[in-house]
N, C-alpha and C positions, 0 to 999 in steps of 0.2 A: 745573459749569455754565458757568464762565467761557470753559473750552475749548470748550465745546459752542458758544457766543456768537460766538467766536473763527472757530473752523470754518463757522458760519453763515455770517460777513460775509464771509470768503473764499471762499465758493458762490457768493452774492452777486458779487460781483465779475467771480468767473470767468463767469457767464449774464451780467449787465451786458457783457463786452466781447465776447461769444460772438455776443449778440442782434443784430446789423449790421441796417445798413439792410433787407439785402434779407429779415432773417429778419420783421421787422417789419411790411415792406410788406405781403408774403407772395409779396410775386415768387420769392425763392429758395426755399422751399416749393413753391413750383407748379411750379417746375421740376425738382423733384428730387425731390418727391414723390406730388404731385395728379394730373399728366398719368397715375399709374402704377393711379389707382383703388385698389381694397382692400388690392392687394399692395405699396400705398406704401407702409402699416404697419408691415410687416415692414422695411422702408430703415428707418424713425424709429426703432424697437426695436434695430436694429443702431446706429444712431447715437447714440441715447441711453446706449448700455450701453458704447458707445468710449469717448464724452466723461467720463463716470461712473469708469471703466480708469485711461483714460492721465492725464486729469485728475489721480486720484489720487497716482500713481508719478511723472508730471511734479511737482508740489507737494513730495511727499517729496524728490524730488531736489534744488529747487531752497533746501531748508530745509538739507539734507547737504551741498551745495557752499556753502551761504553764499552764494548768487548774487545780483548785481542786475543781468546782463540775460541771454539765452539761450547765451550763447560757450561758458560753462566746460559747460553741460548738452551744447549741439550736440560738443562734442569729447571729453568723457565717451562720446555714445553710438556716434559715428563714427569717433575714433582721429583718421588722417591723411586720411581723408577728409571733416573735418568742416568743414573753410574753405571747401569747394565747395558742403555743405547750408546752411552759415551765409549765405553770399551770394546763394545763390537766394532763402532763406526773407526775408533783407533784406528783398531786389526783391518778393516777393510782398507783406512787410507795406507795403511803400507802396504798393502797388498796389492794395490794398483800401481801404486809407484812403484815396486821393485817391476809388475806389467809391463812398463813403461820403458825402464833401465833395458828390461829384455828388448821390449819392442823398438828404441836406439840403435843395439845391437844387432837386430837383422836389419834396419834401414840402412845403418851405415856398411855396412857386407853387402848388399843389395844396391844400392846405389854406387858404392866408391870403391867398392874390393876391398873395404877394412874387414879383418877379421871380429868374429861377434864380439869376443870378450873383449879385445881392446874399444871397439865401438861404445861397449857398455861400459868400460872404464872411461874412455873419454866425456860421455855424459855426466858420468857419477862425478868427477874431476871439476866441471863446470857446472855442476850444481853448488857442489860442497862450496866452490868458493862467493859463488854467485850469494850466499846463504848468509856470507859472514858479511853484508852489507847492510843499511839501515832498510828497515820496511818503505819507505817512499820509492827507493831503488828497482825496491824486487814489484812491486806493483805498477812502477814503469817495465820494468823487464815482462811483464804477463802480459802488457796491452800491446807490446809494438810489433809483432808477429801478425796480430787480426788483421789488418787491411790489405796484408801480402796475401794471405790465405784467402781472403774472401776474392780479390784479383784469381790467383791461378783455378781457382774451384768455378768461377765465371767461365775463366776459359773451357774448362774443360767440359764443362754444363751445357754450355753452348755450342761448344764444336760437336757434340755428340747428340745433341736436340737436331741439329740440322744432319750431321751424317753419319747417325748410328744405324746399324745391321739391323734393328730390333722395331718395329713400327708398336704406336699407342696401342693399335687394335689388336697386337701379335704376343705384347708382351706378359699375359696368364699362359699364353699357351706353352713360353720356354718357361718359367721356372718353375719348381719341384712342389712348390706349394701354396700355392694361390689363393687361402683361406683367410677367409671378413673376421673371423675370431681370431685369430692368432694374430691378422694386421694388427688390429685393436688391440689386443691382449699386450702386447710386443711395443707397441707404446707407452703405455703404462708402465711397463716393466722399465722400458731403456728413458724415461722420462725421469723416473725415480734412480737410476744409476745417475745420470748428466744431473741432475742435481745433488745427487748425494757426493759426487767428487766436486765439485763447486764450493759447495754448502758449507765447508770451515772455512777456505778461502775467503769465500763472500763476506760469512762475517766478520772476519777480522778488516777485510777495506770498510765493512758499512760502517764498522767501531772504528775508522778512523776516518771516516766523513765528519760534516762538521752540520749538515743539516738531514732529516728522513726525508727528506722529499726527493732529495738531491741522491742517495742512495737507493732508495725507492725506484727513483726513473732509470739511476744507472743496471739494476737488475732487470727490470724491462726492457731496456735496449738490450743487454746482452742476450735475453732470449728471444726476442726477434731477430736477430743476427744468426745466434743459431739455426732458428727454423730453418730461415733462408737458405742455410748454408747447406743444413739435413735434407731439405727435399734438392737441392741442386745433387750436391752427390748421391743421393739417393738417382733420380733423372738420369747421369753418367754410368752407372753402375748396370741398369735396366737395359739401356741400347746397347748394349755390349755385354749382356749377362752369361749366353752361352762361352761366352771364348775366357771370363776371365773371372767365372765362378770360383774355381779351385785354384787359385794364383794367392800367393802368400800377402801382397802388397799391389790390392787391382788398381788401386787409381792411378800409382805409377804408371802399369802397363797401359793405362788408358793416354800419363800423359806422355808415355814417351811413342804413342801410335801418332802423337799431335805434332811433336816434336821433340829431338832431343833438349833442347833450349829447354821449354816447358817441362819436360821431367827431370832434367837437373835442378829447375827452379823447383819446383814439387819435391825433390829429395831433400832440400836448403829450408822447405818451410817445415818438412814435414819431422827435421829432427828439430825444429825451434819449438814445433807445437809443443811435441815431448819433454822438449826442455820446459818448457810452460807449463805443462799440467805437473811434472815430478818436482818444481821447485814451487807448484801452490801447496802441494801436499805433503812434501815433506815439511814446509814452515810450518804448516799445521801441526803435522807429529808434534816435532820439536815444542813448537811453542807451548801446547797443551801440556806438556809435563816438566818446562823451564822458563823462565824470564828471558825474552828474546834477548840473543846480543850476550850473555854473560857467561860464563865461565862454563857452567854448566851445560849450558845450552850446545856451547861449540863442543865438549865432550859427548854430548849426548845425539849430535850432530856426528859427529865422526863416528861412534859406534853404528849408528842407524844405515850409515850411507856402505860401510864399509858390509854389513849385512847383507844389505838390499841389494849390493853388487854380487855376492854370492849366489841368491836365493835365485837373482835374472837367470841362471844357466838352467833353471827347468825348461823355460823355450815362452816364445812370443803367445803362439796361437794356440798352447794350453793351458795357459795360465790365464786367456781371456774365458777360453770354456769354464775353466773351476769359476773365475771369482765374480764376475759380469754380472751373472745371473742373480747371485745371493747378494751382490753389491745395491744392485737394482731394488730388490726386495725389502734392505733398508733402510733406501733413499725413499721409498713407499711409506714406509710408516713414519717416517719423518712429516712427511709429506702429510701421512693425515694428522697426526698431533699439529700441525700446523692449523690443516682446517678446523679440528675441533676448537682451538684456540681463538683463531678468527672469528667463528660465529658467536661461543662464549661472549666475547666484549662486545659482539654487534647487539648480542642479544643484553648485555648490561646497560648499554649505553653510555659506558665509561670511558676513557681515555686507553684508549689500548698502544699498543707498543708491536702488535702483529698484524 
């Protein structure tokens, strides 16, 4: 049972840093799934079943290297080409986390009347300190947000299954692009981002697991959790797509059409999420080029965050255009170095580690 607990809070953690801004808003959903009508489904299931995969064989590996941040996993699966995937993935994870800073910044202006930059400052504030705690700390801090989230996405799931505008048989005929390729495609695509922002995170908890099996199950669970949560928002999004297609932060609107209650509470998860995914990825940054905790690291910690606080005022929902898509792209080839890796040892019959 203990393992079972174990593998739980590591699920946990891994949908805590997975769930980003944009999955929350439901901006990144709409874009990668909702425009596509019924055959978005099919993207979520493809996605859900990557994250669920590689989730698991990333954890186990990062449990067999003894890892605390992505280097030893990135040059396991790349050889001599792994310094070139380590330094793109870098760039990418601050890239999404400064995403993130921004995307704080419009929740809390959109929700509470705080102005963006203070809202961005206030996240960055309680990140940075959140950062200067022991690792047990911060991966408590990633898993305790999932079961509030996965509650108000029910609701909202739910109330709009039973009383959305939008009927099963109606909903190709409102959105803009209803195509079986692009559902597909678009899974793929957003399968490989939701893991590629995971993916340091991950391995740094599975290197602090104490057994593979036990990490293994915990990256399973967390992307069944996912799924679940993808095709629910997804579901809310569709019965209501006409009215809250072009809205900056739809699922808001969805929860405050339920209730203000409920969109208050949706505002409350929805900047924890964000706290959750900018403090998996920035300990990632960080760790990857200091010794967590030390001297350096808190320097190199204050330079990063003080950055990234900058960089947020290009805006929420263009900085998901720029990087989402290329993000994605990387988390793909991650993703196949993994499978070629996998079969490699099946096909050995040796003790593998993936």
């Amino acid at each position: 049972m203990s393992n079972v607990r174990e593998a739980t809070k590591i699920g946990f953690a891994y949908v805590g840093v997975v769930v980003g801004a944009g999955f929350s808003t439901g901006q990144e959903v709409m874009k990668f799934f909702t425009h596509y009508g019924l055959y978005g489904y099919l993207g979520v299931l493809i996605s859900g079943i990557m994250l669920a995969f590689f989730g698991r064989q990333v954890a186990k590996i990062g449990t067999a290297l003894d890892a605390d941040d992505h280097s030893s996993t990135i040059q396991y699966l790349f050889g001599k080409w792994g310094i070139i995937v380590d330094y793109v993935l870098i760039f990418f994870l601050f890239g999404i986390s400064v995403t993130m800073i921004a995307g704080a910044g419009s929740a809390f202006q959109e929700s509470f009347g705080v102005p963006t930059w203070l809202g961005a400052l206030i996240m960055c504030v309680v990140i940075y300190v959140t950062l200067l705690l022991d690792f047990d700390k911060i991966v408590k801090a990633l898993g305790v947000v999932t079961p509030f989230l996965i509650a108000v996405i029910l609701i909202i799931a739910g109330y709009f299954f039973l009383n959305g505008s939008i009927g099963i048989s109606e909903i190709n005929n409102t959105v803009e692009e209803p195509s079986l390729f692009w559902g597909i495609a678009q899974g793929f695509i957003y399968g490989g981002l939701a893991f590629s922002v995971g993916f340091s995170t991950l391995i740094a908890i599975g290197g602090d697991a104490d057994k593979r099996k036990v990490s293994g199950l915990g990256g399973v669970i967390g992307g069944v959790i996912y799924l679940v949560l993808l095709a629910l928002i997804n579901s809310g999004l569709l019965a209501e797509y006409p009215s809250i297609k072009n809205i900056e932060i739809p699922t808001l609107a969805l929860a405050r059409e339920i209730s203000p209650i409920i969109g208050l509470a949706l505002s409350v998860i929805m900047l924890m999420v964000m706290y959750n995914t900018i403090l998996g990825l920035m300990y990632s940054f960080t760790a990857r080029f200091t010794t967590p905790f030390s001297k350096k690291y808190i320097v190199l910690l204050t330079i990063v965050m003080l950055l990234a606080y900058a960089l947020s005022f290009v805006g929420f929902s263009a900085l998901i255009d720029k990087l989402y898509p290329a993000m994605g792209v990387v988390g793909l080839l991650i993703c196949i170095a993994i499978v070629v890796k996998y079969i490699s040892r099946k096909k050995d019959n040796k003790k593998h580690i993936a």
